[in-house]
Backbone as numpy.savetxt, mean C-alpha at the origin, in Angstrom:
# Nx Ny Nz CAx CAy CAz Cx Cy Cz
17.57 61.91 -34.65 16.93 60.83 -35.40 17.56 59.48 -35.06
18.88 59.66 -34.96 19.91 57.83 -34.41 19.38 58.18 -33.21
19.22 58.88 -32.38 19.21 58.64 -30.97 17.61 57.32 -30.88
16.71 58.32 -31.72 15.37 58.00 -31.69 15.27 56.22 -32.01
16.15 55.98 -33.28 15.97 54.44 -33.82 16.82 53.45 -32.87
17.55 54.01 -31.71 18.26 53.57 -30.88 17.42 53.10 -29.65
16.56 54.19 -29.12 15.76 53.84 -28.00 14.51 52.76 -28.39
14.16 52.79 -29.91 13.36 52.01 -30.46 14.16 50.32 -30.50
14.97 50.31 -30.70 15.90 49.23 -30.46 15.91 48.60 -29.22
15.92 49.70 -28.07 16.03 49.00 -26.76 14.20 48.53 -26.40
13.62 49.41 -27.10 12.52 49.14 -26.85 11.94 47.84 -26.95
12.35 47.09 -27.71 11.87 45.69 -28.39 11.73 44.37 -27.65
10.66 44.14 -28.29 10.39 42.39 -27.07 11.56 41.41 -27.63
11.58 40.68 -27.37 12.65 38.92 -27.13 12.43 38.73 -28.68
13.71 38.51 -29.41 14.01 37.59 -30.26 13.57 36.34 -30.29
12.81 35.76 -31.96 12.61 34.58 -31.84 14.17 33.44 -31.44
14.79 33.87 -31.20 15.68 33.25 -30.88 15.69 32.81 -28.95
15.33 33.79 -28.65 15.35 34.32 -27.42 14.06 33.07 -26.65
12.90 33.26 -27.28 11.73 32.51 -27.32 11.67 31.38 -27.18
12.60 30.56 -28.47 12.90 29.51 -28.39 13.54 28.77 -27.26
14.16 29.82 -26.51 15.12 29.19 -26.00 14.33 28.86 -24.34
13.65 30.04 -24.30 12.50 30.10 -22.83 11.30 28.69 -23.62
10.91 28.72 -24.48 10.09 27.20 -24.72 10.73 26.15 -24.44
11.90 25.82 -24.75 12.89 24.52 -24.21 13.32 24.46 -23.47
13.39 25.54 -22.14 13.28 25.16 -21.33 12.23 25.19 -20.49
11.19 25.59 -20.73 10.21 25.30 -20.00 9.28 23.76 -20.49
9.69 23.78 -21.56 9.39 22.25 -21.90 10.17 21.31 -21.33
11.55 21.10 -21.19 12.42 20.40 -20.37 11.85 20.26 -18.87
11.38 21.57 -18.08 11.38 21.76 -16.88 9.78 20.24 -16.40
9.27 21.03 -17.84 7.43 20.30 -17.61 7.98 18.83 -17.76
8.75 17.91 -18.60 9.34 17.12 -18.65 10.21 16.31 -17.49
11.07 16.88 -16.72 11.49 17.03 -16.26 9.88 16.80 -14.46
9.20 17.40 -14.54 8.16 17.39 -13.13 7.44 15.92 -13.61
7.12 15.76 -14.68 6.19 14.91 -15.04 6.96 13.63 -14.94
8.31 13.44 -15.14 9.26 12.21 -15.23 9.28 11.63 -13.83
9.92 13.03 -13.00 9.62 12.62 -12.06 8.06 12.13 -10.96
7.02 12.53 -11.34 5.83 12.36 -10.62 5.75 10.41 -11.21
5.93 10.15 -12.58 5.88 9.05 -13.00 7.04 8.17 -12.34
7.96 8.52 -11.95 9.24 7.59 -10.68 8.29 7.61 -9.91
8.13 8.53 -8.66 7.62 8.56 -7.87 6.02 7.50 -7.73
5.62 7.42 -9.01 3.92 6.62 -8.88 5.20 4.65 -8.77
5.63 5.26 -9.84 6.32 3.86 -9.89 7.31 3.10 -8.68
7.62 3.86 -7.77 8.07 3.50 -6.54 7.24 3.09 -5.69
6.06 3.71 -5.76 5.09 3.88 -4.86 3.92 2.22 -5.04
4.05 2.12 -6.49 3.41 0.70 -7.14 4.49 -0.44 -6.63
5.71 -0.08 -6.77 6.77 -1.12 -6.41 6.43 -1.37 -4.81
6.31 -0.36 -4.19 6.33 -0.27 -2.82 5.01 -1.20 -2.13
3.68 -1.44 -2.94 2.66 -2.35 -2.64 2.92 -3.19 -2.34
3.88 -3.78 -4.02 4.03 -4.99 -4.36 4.96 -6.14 -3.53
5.43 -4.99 -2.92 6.61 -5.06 -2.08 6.12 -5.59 -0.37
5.14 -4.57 -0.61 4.60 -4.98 1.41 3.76 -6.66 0.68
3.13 -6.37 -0.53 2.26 -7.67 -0.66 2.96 -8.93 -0.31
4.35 -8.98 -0.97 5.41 -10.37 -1.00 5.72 -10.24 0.38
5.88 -9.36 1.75 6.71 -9.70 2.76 5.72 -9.99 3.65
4.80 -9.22 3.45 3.56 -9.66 4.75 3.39 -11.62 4.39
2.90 -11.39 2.74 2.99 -13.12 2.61 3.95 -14.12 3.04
5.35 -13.57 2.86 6.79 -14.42 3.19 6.41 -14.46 4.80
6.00 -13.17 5.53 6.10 -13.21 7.40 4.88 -14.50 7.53
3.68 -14.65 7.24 2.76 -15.18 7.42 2.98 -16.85 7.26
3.99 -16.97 6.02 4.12 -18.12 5.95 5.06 -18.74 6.18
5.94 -17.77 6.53 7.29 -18.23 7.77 6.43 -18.66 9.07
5.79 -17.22 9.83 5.49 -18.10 11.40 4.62 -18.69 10.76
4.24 -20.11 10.32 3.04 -21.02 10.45 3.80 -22.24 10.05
4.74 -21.53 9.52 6.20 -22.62 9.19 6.90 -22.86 10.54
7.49 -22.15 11.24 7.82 -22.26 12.72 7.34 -22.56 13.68
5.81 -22.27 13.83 5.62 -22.73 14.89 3.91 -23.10 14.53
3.82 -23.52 13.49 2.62 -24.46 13.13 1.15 -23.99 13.17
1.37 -22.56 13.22 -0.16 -21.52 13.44 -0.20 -20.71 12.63
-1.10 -20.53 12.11 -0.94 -18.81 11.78 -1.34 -17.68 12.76
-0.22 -16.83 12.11 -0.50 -15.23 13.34 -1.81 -14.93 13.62
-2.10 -14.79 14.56 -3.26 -14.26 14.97 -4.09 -15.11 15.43
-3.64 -16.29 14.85 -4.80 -17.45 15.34 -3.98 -18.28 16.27
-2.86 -18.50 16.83 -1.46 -19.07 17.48 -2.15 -18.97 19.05
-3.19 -20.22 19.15 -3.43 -20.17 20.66 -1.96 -20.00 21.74
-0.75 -20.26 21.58 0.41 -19.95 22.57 1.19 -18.97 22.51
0.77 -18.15 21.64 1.69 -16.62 20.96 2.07 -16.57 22.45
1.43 -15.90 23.27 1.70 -15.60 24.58 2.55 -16.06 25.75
2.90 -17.34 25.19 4.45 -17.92 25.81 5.27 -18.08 25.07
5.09 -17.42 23.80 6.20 -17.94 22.79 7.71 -16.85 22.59
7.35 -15.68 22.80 7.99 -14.43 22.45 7.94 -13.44 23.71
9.20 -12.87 23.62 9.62 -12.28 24.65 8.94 -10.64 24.37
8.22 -9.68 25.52 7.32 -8.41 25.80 6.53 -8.85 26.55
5.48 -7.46 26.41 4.22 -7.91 27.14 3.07 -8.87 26.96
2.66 -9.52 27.22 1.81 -10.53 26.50 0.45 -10.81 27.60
-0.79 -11.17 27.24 -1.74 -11.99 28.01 -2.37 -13.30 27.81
-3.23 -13.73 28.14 -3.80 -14.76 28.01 -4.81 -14.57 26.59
-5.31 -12.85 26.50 -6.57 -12.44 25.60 -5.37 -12.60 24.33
-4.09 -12.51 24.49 -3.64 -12.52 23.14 -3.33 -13.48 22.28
-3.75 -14.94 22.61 -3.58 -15.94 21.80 -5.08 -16.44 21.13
-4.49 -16.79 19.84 -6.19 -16.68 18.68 -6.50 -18.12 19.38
-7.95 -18.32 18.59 -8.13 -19.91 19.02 -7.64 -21.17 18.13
-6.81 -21.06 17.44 -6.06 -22.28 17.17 -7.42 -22.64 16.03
-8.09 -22.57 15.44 -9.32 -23.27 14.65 -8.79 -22.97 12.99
-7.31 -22.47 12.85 -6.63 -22.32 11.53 -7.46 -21.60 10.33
-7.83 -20.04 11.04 -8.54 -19.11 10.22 -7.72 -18.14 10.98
-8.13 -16.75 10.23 -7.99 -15.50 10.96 -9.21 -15.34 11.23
-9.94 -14.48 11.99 -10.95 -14.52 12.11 -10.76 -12.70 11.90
-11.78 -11.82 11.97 -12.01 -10.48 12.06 -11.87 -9.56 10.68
-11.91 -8.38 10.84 -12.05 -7.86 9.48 -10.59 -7.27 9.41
-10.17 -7.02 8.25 -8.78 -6.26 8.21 -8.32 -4.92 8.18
-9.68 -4.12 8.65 -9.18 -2.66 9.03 -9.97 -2.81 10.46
-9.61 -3.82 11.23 -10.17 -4.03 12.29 -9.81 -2.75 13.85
-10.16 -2.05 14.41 -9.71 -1.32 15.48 -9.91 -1.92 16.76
-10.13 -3.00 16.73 -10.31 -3.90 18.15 -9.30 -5.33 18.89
-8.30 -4.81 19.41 -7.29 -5.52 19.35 -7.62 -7.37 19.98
-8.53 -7.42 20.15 -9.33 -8.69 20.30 -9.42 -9.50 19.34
-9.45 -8.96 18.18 -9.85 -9.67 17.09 -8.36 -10.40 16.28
-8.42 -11.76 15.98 -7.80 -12.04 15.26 -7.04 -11.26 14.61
-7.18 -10.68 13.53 -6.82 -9.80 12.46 -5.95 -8.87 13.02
-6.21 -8.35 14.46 -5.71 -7.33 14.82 -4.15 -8.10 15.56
-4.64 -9.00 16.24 -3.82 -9.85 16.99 -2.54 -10.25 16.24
-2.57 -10.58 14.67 -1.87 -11.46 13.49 -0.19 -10.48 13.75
-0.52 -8.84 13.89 0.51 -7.78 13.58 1.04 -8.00 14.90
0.53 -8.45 16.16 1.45 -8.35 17.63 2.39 -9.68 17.25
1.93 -10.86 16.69 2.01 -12.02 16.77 3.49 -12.10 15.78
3.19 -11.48 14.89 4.50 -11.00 13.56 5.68 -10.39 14.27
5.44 -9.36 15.28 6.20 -8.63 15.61 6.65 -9.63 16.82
5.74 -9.96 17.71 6.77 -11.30 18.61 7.58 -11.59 18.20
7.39 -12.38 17.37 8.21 -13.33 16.61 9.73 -12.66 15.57
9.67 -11.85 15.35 10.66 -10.58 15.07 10.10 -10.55 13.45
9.56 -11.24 13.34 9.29 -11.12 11.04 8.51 -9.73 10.57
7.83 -8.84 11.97 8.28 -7.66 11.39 8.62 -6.96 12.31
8.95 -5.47 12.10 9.55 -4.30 13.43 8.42 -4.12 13.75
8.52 -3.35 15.51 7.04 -2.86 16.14 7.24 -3.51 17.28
6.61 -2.66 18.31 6.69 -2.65 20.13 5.55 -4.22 20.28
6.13 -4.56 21.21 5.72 -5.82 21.70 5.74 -5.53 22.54
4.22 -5.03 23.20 3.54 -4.83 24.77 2.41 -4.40 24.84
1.47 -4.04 25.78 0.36 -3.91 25.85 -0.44 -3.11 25.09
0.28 -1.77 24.34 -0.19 -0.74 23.75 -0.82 -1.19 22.90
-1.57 -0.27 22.16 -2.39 -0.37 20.17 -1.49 -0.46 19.10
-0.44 0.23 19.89 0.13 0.40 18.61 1.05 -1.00 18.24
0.81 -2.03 19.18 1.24 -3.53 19.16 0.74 -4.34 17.99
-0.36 -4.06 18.47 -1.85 -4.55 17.50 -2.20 -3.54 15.51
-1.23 -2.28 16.05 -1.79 -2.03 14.91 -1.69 -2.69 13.14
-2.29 -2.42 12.50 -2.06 -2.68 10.93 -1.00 -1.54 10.85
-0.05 -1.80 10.03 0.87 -0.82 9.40 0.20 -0.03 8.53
0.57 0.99 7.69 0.05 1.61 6.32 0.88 1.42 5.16
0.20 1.57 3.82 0.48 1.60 2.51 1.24 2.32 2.24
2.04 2.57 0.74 2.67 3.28 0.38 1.36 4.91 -0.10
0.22 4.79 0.28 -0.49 5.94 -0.11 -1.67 6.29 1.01
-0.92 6.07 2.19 -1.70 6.26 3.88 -3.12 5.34 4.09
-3.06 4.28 2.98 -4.14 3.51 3.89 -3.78 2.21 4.78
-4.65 0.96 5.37 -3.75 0.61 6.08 -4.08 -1.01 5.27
-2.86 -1.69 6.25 -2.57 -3.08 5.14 -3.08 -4.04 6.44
-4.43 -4.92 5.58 -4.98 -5.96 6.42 -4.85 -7.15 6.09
-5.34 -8.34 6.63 -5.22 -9.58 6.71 -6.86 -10.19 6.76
-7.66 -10.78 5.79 -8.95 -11.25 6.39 -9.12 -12.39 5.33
-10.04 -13.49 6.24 -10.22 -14.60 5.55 -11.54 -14.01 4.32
-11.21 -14.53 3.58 -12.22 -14.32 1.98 -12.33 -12.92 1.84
-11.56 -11.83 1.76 -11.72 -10.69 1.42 -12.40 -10.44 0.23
-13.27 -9.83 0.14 -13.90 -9.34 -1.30 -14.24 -10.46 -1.97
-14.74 -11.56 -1.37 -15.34 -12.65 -2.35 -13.88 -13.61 -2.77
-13.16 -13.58 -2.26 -11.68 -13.82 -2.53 -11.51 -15.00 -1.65
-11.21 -16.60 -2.40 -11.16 -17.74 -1.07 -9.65 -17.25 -0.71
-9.93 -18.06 0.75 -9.15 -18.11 1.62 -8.55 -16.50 2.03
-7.22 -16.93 2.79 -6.60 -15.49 3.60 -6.30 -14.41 2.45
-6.87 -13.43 2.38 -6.63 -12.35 1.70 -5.84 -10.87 2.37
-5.14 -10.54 1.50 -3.67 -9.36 2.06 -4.47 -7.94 1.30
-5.19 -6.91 2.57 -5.57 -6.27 1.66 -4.91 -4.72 2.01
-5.06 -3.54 1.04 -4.51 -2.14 0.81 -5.43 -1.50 0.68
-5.72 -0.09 1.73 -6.81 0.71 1.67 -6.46 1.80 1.42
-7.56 2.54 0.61 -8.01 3.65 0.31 -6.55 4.30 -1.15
-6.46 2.64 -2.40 -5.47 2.88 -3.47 -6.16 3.89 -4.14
-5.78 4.89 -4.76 -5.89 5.46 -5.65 -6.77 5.03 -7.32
-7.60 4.98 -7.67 -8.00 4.13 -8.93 -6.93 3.84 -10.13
-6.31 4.96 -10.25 -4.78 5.15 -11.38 -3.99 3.66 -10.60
-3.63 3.81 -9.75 -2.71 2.99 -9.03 -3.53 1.22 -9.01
-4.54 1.52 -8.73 -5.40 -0.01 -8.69 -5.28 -0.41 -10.30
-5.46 0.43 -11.11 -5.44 0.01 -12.89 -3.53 -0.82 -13.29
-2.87 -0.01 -12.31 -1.45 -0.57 -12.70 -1.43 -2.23 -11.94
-2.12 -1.87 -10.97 -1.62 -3.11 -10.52 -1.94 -4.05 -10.35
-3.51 -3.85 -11.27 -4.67 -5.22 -11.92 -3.53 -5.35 -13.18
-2.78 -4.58 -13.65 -2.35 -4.81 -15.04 -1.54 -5.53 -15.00
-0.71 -5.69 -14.04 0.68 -6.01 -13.93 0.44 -7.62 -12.98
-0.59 -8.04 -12.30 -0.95 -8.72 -11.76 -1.71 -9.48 -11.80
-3.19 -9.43 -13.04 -4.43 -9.87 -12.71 -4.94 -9.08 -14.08
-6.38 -9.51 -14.47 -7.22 -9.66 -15.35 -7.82 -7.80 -15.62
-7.49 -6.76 -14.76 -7.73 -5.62 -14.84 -9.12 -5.49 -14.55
-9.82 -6.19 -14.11 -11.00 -5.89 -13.42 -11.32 -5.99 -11.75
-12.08 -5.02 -11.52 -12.09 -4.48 -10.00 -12.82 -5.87 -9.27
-13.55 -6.72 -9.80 -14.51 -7.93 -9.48 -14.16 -9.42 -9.72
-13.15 -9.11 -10.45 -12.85 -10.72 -10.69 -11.15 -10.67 -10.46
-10.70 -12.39 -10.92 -9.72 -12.94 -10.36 -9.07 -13.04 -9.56
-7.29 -12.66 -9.18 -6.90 -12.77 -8.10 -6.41 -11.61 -6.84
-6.99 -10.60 -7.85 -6.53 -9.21 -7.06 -8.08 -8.52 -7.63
-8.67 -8.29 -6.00 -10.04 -7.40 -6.40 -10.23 -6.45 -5.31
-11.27 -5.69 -5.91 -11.47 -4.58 -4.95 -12.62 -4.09 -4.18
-13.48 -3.78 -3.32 -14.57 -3.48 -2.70 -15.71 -3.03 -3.87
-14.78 -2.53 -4.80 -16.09 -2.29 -5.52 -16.54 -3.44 -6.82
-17.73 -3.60 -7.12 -18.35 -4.44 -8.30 -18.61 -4.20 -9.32
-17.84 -3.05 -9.82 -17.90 -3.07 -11.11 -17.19 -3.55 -12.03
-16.79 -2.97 -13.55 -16.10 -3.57 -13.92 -14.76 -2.91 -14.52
-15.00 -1.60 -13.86 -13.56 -0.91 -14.17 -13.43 -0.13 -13.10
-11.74 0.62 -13.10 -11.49 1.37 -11.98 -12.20 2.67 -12.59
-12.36 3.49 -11.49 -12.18 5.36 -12.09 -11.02 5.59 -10.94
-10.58 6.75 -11.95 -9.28 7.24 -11.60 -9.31 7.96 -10.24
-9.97 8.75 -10.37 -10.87 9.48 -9.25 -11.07 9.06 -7.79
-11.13 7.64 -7.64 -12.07 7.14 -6.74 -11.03 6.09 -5.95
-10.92 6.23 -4.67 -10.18 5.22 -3.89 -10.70 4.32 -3.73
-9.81 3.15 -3.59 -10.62 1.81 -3.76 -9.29 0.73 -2.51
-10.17 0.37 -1.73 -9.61 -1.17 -1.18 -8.95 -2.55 -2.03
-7.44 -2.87 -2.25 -7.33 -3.39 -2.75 -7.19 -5.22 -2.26
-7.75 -5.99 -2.59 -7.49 -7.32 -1.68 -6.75 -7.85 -2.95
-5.69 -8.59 -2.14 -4.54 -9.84 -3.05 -4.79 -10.71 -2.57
-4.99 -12.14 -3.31 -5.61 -13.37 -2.30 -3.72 -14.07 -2.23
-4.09 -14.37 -1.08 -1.93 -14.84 -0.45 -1.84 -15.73 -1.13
């Protein structure tokens, strides 16, 4: 009969004690993933904000130095030491010209990133290749352009492709009026809110 109330003993599920203790930490752990995913968004928002201020500081350094802006610098091509041609200097008419996810290294826009990197204001091969010309990428793999009136936006606009909608809501918030269509940070689309869901082009006017 003790043997019997003995094996019934071993038999038994987890103490509420026991329970408690697997809930706190699995609540800690969920705590703990979620803290971190929220660093991580928040590095990643810092990290925009971050290319937004240096591309602006590079842009308005060389035009400070040598009286052009990138891309449009009819003499880039004698100015800085690599490979260089004649096709690589803009026409001096004090625009960028081209679109800012441009793939045609002809174009202004594309030209602005060889012209930066000449000049050393950012890293990147200076020579004949694409990858001279290319746009860099975002902190969330889209790529970071340069175009005059982006999105209805006067003048040179600094733009970020393919943000996240969560990420576009932080950084209308933190920046601008929180709408995708108006003020100084807007986005390809015309409405009047983000969805979370949905990637969106972000333009900052410089």
């Amino acid at each position: 009969m003790n043997k019997n109330r003995m094996d019934l003993r071993k038999q038994s599920g987890f103490t509420l004690v026991e329970i408690a203790i697997v809930l706190v930490i699995i609540g800690l752990l969920i705590g703990g993933v979620l803290k971190g995913r929220e660093m991580i968004t928040n590095a990643k928002v810092g990290r925009i904000e971050k290319d937004f201020s240096g591309v602006s500081a590079a842009i308005f350094a060389y035009q400070d130095r040598y009286g052009a802006l990138p891309g449009d610098d009819p003499s880039a091509s004698t100015r800085f030491s690599g490979t260089w041609a004649a096709a690589d200097n803009g026409n001096g008419n004090g625009s960028i010209s081209g679109s800012w996810a441009s793939s045609t290294d002809t174009d202004e826009s594309r030209k602005l990133w060889k012209h930066l990197r000449g000049s050393g204001l950012i890293a990147g091969p200076v020579d004949n290749t694409t990858a001279s010309y290319q746009q860099p990428s975002n902190a969330f793999g889209g790529l970071i352009g340069v175009q005059l009136r982006g999105y209805n936006l006067s003048g040179h606009t600094i733009i970020f492709g393919a943000i996240p909608g969560d990420i576009a809501m932080i950084l209308e918030s933190r920046g601008d009026d929180g709408v995708p269509s108006t003020g100084s940070i807007q986005s390809h689309s015309t409405l009047t809110s983000y969805a979370v869901a949905t990637q969106y082009n972000v333009a900052f006017r410089q």
